[in-house]
Backbone as CSV, one residue per row, in Angstrom:
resi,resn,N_x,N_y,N_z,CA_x,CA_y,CA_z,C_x,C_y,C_z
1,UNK,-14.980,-21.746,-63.298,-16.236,-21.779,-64.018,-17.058,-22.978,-63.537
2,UNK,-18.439,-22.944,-62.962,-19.179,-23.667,-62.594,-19.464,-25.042,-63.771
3,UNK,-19.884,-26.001,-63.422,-20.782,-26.903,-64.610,-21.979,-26.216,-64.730
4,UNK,-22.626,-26.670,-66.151,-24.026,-25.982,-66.321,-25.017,-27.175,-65.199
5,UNK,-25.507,-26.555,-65.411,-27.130,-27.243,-64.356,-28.091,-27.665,-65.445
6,UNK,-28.266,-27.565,-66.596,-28.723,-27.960,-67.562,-28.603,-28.186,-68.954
7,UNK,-28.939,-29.181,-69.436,-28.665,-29.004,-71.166,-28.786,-27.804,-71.705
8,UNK,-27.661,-27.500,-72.969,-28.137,-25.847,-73.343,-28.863,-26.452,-74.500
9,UNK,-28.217,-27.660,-75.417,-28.534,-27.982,-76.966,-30.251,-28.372,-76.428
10,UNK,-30.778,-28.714,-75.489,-32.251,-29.349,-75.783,-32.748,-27.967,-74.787
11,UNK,-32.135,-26.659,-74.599,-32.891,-25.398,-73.909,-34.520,-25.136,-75.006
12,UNK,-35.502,-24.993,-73.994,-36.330,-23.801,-74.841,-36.069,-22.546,-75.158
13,UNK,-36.124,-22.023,-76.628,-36.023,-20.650,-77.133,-37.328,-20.189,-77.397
14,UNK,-37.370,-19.084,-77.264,-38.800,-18.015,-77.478,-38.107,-16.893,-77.745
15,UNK,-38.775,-15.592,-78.277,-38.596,-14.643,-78.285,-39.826,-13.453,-77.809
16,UNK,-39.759,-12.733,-76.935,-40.267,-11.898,-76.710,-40.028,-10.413,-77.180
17,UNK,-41.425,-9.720,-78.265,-41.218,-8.683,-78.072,-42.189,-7.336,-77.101
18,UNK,-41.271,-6.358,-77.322,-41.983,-5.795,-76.090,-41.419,-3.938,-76.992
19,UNK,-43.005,-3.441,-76.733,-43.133,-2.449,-77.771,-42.559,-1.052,-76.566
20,UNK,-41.855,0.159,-77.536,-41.823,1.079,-76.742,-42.110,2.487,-76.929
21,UNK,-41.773,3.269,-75.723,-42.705,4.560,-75.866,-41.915,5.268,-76.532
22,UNK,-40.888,5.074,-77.459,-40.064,6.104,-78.466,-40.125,5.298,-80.136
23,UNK,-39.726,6.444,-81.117,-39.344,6.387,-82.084,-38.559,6.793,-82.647
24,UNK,-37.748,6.131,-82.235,-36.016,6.184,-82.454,-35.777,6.928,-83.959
25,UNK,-36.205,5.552,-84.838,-36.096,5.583,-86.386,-36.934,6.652,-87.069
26,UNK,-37.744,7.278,-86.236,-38.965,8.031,-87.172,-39.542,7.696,-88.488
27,UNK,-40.324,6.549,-87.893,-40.999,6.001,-89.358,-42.442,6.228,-88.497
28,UNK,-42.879,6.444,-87.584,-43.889,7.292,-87.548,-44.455,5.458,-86.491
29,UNK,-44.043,4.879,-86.016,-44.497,3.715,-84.971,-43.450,3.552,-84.127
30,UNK,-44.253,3.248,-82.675,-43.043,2.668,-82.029,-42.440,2.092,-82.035
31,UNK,-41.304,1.969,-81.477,-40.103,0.947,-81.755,-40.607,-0.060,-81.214
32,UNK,-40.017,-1.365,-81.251,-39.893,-2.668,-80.429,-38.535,-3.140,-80.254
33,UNK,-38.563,-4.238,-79.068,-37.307,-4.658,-78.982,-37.434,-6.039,-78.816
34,UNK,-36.752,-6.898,-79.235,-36.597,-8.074,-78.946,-35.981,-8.733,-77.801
35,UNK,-36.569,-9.661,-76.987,-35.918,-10.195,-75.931,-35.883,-11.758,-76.528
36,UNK,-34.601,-12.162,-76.549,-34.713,-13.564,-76.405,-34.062,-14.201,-75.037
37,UNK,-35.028,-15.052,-74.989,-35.291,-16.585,-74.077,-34.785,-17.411,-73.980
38,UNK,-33.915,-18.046,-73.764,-33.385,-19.833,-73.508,-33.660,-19.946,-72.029
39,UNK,-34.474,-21.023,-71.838,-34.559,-21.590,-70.553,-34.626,-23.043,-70.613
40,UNK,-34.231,-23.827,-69.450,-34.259,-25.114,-69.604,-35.260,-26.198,-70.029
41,UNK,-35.429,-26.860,-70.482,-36.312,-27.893,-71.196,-36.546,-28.785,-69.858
42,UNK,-35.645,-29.549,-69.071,-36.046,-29.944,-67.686,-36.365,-29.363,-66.779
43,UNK,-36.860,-30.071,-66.216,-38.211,-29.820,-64.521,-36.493,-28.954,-63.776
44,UNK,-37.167,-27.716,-63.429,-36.475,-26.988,-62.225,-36.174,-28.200,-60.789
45,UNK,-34.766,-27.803,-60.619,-34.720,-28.574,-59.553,-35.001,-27.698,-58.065
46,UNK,-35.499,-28.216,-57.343,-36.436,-27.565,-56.051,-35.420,-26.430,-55.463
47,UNK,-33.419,-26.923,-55.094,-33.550,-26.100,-54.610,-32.985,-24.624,-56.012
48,UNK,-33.049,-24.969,-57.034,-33.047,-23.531,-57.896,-34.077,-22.927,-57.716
49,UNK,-34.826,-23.075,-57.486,-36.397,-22.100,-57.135,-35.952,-20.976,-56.500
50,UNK,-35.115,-21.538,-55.334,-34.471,-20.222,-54.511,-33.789,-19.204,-54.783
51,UNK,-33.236,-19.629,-55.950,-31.793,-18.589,-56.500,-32.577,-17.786,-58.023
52,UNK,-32.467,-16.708,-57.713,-32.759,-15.705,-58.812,-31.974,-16.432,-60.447
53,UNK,-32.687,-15.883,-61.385,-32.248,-16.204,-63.173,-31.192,-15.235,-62.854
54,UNK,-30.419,-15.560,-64.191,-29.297,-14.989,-64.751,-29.405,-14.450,-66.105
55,UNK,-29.638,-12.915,-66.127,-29.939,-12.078,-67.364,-28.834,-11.771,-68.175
56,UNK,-28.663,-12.116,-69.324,-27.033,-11.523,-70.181,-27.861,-10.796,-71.105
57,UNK,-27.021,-9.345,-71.147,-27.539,-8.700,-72.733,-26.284,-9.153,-73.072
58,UNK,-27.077,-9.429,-74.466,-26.054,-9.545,-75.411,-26.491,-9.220,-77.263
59,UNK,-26.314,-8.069,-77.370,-26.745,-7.419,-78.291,-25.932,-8.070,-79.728
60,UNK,-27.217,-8.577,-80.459,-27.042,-8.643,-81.766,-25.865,-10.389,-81.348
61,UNK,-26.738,-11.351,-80.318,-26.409,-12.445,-80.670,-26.691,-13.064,-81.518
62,UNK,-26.292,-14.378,-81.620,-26.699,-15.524,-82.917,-25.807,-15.193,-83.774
C-alpha cells in the first residue's frame, strides 16, 4: 500500500448533483444522483498533473 500524497483530515468535500433522464421512483421528476468529492486542500504537485484521479464508487458512504 502506497503513502497518501496528501492530507485526507484537511481534504476539500463538495457534493455534486447531477440530474437524470429516468424516473426510477415514479414520483413524476427526475431522479438525481449524488456525487461526492474529496480532493486535496494543497497545491497539486507538478508532477501529479500527469497521472489521471482515482474514482471509487462507493455507494451509500459516510
Amino acid at each position: 500500500m502506497e503513502a497518501p500524497l496528501y492530507s485526507y483530515d484537511n481534504a476539500i468535500r463538495e457534493t455534486a448533483w447531477v440530474e437524470l433522464d429516468v424516473d426510477l421512483d415514479r414520483d413524476g421528476h427526475r431522479d438525481r444522483l449524488a456525487a461526492d468529492i474529496i480532493r486535496p486542500s494543497e497545491p497539486v504537485k507538478a508532477w501529479r498533473r500527469k497521472h489521471p484521479g482515482r474514482a471509487t464508487p462507493t455507494p451509500r458512504a459516510g
